[in-house]
NUKOL-346412 format. One record per residue (C-alpha): residue number from 1; residue in one letter; chain; y, x, z. Coordinates in steps of 0.2 Angstrom, whole numbers, plus 2048, in hexadecimal, padded with zeros to 3 digits. Layout:
# residues N
k/r/c/c2/c1/c3
NUM/A/A/Y/X/Z;
...
//
This chain:
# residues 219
k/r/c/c2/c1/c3
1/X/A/E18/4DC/9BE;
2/X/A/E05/4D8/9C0;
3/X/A/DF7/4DC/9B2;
4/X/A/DE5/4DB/9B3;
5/X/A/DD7/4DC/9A9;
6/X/A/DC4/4D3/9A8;
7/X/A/DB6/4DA/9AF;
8/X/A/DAA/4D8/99E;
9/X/A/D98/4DD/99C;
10/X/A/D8D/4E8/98D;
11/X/A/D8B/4D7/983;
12/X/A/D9B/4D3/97F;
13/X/A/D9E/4D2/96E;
14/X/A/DAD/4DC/964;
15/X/A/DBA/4CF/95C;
16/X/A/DBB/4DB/94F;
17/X/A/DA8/4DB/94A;
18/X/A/DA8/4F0/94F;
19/X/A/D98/4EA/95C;
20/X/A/D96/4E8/96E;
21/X/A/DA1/4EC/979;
22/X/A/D9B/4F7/98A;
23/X/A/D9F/4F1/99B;
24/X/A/DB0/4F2/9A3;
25/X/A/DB6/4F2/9B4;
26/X/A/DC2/4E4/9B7;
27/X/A/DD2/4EA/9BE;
28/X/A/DE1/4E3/9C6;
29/X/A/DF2/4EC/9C7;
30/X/A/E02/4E4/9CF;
31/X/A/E15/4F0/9D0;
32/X/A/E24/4EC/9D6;
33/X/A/E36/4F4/9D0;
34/X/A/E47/4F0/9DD;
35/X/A/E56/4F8/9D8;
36/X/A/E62/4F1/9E7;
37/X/A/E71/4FE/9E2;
38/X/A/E76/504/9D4;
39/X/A/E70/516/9D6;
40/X/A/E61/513/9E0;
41/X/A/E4F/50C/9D8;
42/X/A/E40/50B/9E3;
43/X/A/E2F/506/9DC;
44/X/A/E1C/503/9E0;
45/X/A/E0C/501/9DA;
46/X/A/DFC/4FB/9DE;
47/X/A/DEB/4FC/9D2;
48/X/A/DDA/4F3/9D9;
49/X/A/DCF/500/9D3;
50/X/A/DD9/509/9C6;
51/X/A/DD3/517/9B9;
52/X/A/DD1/528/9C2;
53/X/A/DD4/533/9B4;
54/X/A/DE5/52C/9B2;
55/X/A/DE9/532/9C3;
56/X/A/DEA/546/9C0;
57/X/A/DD8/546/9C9;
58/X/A/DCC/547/9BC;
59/X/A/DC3/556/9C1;
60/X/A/DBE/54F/9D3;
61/X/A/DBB/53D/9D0;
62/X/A/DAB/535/9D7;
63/X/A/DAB/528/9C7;
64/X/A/DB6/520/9B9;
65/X/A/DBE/515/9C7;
66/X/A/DC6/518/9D8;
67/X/A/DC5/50B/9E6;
68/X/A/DD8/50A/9E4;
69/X/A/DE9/513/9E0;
70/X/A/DF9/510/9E7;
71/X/A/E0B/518/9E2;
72/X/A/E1D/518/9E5;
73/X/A/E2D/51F/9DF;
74/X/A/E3E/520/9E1;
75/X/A/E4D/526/9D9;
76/X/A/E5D/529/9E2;
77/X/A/E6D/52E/9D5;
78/X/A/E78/535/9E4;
79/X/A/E86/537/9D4;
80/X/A/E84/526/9D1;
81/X/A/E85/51F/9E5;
82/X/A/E93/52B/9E9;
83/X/A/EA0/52A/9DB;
84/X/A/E9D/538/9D8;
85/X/A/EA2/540/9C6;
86/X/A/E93/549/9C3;
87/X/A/E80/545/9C2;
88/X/A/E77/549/9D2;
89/X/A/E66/540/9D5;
90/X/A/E54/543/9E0;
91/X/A/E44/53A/9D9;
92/X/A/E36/537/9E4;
93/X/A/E22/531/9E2;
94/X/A/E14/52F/9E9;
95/X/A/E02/52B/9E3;
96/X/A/DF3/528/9ED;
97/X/A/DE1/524/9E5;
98/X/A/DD6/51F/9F6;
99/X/A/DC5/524/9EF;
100/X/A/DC6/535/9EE;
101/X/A/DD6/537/9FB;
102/X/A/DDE/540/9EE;
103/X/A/DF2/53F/9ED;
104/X/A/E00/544/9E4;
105/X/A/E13/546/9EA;
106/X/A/E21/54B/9DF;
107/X/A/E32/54E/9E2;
108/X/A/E41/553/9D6;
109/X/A/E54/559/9D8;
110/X/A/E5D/557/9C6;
111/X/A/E6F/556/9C3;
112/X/A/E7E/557/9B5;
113/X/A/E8E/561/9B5;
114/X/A/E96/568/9A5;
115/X/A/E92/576/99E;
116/X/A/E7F/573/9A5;
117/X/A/E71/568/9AA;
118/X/A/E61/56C/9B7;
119/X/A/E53/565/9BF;
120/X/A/E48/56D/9CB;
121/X/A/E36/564/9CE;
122/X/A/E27/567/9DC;
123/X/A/E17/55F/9DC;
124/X/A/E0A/55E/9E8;
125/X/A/DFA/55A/9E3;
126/X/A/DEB/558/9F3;
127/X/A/DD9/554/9EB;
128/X/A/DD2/54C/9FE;
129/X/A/DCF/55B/A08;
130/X/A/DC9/567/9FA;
131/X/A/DD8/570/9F1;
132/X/A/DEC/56F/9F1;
133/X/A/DF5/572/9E3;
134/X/A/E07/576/9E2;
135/X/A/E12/573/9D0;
136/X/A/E23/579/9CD;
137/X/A/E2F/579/9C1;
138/X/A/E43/57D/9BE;
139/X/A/E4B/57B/9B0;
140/X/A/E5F/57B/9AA;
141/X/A/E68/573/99A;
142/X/A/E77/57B/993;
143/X/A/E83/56D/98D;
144/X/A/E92/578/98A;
145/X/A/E91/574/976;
146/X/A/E8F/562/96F;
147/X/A/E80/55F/964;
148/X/A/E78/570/969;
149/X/A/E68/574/973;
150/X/A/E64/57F/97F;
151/X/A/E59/580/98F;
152/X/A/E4F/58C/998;
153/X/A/E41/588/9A5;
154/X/A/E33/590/9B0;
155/X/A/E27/588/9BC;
156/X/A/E15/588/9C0;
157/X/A/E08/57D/9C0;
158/X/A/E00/583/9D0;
159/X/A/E06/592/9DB;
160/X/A/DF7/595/9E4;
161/X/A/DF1/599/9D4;
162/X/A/E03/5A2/9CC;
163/X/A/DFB/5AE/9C2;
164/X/A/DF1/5A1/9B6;
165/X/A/DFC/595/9B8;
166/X/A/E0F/59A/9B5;
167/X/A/E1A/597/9A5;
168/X/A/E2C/59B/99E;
169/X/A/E36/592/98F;
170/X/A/E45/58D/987;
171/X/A/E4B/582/979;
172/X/A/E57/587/96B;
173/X/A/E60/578/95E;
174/X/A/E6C/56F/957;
175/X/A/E6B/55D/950;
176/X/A/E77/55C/940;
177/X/A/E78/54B/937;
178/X/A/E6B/544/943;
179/X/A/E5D/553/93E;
180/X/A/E58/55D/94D;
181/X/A/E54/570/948;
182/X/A/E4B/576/95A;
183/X/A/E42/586/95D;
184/X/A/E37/586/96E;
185/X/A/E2F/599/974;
186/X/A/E26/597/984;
187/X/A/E1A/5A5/98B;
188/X/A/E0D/59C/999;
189/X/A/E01/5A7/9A5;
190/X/A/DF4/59B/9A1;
191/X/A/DFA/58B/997;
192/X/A/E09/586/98E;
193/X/A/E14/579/997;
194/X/A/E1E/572/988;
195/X/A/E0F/572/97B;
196/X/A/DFF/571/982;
197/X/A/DFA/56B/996;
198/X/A/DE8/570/999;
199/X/A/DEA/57B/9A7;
200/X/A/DE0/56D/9AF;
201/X/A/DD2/571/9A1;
202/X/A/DC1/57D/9A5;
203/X/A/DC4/584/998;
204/X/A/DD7/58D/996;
205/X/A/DDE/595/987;
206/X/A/DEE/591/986;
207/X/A/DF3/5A0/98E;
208/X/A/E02/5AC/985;
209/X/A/E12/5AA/979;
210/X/A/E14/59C/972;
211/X/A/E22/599/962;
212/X/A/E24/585/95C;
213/X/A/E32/582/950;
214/X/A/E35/56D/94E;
215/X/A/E40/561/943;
216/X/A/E41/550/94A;
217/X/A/E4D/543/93F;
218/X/A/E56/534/949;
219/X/A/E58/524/940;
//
């Protein structure tokens, strides 16, 4: 896939009639997605300036545009490449933005096997030679009964900073006559994981019990 877009200046006029439009940086974006075996799927990315905000390094970028991102993933599905009668998979990224040096590497173990489902996740997060940040998370599915809900999970979004940073939650449900009845309670250190991200904020509030009933309808 390749996208791109114009490099425009402060006269250009809105089609719409809303008034000028202010300058843009023109961008250019080309990706590629292989899937040689079925099981395996390796991907990569490359942005000619690309948006520095979108890259989890807001807080420590120099402008609205980095000199250049690059990213790669794969996903291997050892169930799938073994024969094997359960799920068992590792996914792997990578995410480089060149005018900061800042990075981000994540790596996940999930799998499947009645009565449960897990998935364990680590992320590394290096902003040049500043700060390193360190996310985990865990969680497990109980599958045991069809049509019902239930997971617990814990994790972090950085463990240098565990104490402001730490949550815990679960999920309760059952969908009946494709109407989902869920009840979510999570209690986070410093934010919520499953209702509201700004532990990367200045300001945190989130921190303490949360209690979210839901109904969601499928069509």
């Amino acid at each position: 896939m390749i996208a791109g877009s114009p490099d425009t200046v402060d006269d250009v006029e809105n089609s719409e009639g809303w008034g000028k439009v202010g300058a843009t940086e023109g961008d250019l974006m080309v990706s590629a997605l292989v899937k040689p075996l079925d099981g395996l799927a390796v991907s990569a990315t490359y942005v000619l300036k690309g948006d520095v905000t979108d890259s989890g390094f807001d807080t420590n970028a120099t402008g609205d545009y980095g000199d250049g991102i690059i990213g790669a993933s794969a996903d291997i599905d050892v169930g799938t490449l073994a024969g094997l009668d359960f799920s068992l998979g590792v996914g792997l990224s990578e995410k480089y933005q060149f005018e900061n040096e800042n990075n981000i590497f994540a790596a996940a173990v999930y799998g499947a096997f009645d009565p449960i489902a897990f998935e364990a996740q680590y992320g590394l997060k290096t902003y040049g030679n500043d700060r390193t940040e360190h996310f985990l998370y865990a969680g497990v599915d109980i599958t045991a009964v069809e049509n019902m809900l239930l997971d617990v999970y814990f994790g972090a979004y950085n463990l240098s900073e565990f104490s402001d940073s730490w949550f815990i939650g679960g999920d309760v449900g059952y969908t009946l006559s494709n109407v989902t009845y869920k009840l979510g309670i999570e209690y986070g250190g410093g934010t919520s994981y499953a209702y509201d991200d700004n532990y990367y904020a200045t300001n945190k509030t989130a921190a303490g019990l949360w209690i979210v009933p839901s109904i969601s309808v499928a069509f």
